[in-house]
C-alpha positions in Angstrom: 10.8 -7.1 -26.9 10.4 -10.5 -26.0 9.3 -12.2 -22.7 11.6 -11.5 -19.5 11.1 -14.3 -17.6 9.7 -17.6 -18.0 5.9 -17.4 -17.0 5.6 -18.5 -13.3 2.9 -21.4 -13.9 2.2 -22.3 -10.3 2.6 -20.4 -6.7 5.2 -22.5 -5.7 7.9 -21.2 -8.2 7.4 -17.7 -7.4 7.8 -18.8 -3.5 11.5 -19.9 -4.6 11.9 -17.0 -6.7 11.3 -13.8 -4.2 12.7 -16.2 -1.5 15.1 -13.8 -1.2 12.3 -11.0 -1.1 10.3 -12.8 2.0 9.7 -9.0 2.9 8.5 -7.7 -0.5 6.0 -10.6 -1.7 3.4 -11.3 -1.0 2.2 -7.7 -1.0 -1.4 -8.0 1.7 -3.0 -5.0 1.5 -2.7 -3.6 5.1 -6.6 -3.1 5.3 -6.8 -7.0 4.7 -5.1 -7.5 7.9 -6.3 -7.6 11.2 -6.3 -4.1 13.8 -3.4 -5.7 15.6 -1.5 -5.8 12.6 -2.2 -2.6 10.9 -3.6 0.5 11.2 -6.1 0.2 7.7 -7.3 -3.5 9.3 -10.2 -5.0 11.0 -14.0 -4.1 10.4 -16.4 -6.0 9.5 -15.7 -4.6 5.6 -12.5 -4.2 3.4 -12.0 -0.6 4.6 -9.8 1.9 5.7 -12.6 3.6 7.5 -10.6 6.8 8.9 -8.7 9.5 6.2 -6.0 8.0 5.5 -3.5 11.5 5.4 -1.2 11.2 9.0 0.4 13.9 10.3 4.4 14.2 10.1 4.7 14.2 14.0 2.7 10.8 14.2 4.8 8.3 15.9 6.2 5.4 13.1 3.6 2.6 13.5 0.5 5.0 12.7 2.4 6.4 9.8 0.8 4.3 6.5 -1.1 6.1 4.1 -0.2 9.7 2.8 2.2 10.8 5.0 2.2 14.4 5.8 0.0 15.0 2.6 0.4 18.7 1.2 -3.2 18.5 -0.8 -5.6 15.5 -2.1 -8.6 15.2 -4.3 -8.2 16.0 -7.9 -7.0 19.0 -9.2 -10.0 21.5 -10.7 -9.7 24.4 -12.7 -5.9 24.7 -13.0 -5.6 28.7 -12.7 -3.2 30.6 -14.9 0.6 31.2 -14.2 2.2 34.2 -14.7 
């Protein structure tokens, strides 16, 4: 197991690499955008400040987060199957 690729030493290489990707990278968190631009921006703090579970019927530009989310939280206790 050596190295894959060379290591990318400035910003400028990896712009050339993922040019291809202009979609992919940079990842921006959506919550570090602005309101206009997504539904987690805007606020005067890096928050999501709502639940972010969305319904199934919710129309396509308010579905980000967990979409249609069966159960969240951590699981407890772990009951017994028969």
């Amino acid at each position: 197991g050596g190295r894959m690729d060379k290591p990318a030493l400035k910003a400028g290489n990896n712009s050339h690499k993922y040019k291809v990707k202009r979609n992919c990278w940079p990842k921006v968190r959506g919550c570090a955008m602005n309101p206009v631009e997504h539904p987690h921006g805007g606020g005067n703090h890096q928050h999501v400040g709502h639940p972010t579970t969305i319904a199934r019927a919710a129309v396509p530009g308010q579905k980000v987060g967990l979409i249609a989310a069966r159960r969240t939280g951590i699981l407890r206790g772990g009951g017994k199957k028969k």
